[in-house]
C-alpha positions, 0 to 999 in steps of 0.5 A: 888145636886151633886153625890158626897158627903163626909161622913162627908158631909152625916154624919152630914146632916143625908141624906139618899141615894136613893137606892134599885130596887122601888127607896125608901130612904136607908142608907147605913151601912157605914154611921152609926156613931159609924163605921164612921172611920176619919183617912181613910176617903174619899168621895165616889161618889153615884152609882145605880146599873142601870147604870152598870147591867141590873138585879141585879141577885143574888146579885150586886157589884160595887167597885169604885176605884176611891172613894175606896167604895164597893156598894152592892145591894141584888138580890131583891133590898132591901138591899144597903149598902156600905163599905170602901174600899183599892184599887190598888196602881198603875193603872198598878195594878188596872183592871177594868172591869165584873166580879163575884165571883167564891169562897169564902173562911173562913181563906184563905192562901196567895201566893204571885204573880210573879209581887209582888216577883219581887218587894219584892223577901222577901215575902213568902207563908202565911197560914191562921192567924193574919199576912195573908194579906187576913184577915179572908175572901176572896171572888175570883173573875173570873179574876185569883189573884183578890180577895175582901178580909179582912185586919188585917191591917186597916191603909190600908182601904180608901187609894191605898195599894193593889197589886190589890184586894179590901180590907175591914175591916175584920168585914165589909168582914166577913159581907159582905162575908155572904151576896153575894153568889157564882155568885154575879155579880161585877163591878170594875170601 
């Protein structure tokens, strides 16, 4: 069988994902019917955490770009879920590379960058709220101005839309927001 695979795909097959440290069946969270989303539907490609980390330390994230889905692994191996995602809209815009998080915020403000004043010299500082670009919750990363973050705006998951974060639905951020602490290791390929 092929790496890749379509939600649908998965979806209607009821497949498991092999996943977690022993090698056991796990389902990934975002397979789950009723949070199944057609509109930005995108296949994503199968990651194991082996092939990027050689310890899943405090926890493990690898933020596939090119499927535009977040896989996170638990530090013990035991909990694989993965999370639809928006991604860079250009590849100037898309870093790639090791990292991990260095803070986390609940309710984080927004400050436009240079390179996005540039193109939009109308945009402006934001504070937290229903109009911040950030959504609920921000998780920085140790590269300056890259964040996994929230979006109030859901038309922007599964599609390149990011000045170079990640976005998640505010829900599925909230969550995972709670399950990687300061240090979780990440990958963005």
């Amino acid at each position: 069988m092929s790496n890749h695979m379509t939600r649908r795909r998965a979806l209607m097959s009821g497949l498991a994902i092999a996943g977690g440290a022993a090698g056991g069946l796990a389902m990934p969270t975002v397979l789950r019917a009723d949070e199944f989303s057609r509109r930005n539907a995108s296949s994503f490609v199968v990651q194991n955490w082996q092939d990027h980390f050689d310890d899943l330390g405090v926890a493990t994230i690898v933020s596939d770009t090119q499927s535009r889905a977040l896989h996170y692994w638990s530090g013990d191996g035991k909990d694989y879920r993965v999370y639809p995602t928006s991604v860079p809209i250009s590849e100037e815009l898309t870093k790639r590379g090791y990292t991990k998080i260095v803070r986390k915020k609940v309710g984080p403000d927004w400050t436009p960058t240079a390179s996005m004043m540039k193109r939009f010299p109308h945009y402006k500082y934001m504070p937290p709220g229903p109009d911040n670009p950030l959504g609920t919750h921000a998780m920085y990363l140790s590269w300056p101005a890259y964040l996994i973050h929230g979006t109030h705006d859901t038309r922007k998951i599964g599609r390149k839309s990011s000045d170079g974060c990640i976005g998640l639905y505010n829900a599925k951020i909230e969550e995972l927001f709670a399950l990687c602490p300061v240090g979780t290791q990440v990958r963005l390929i």
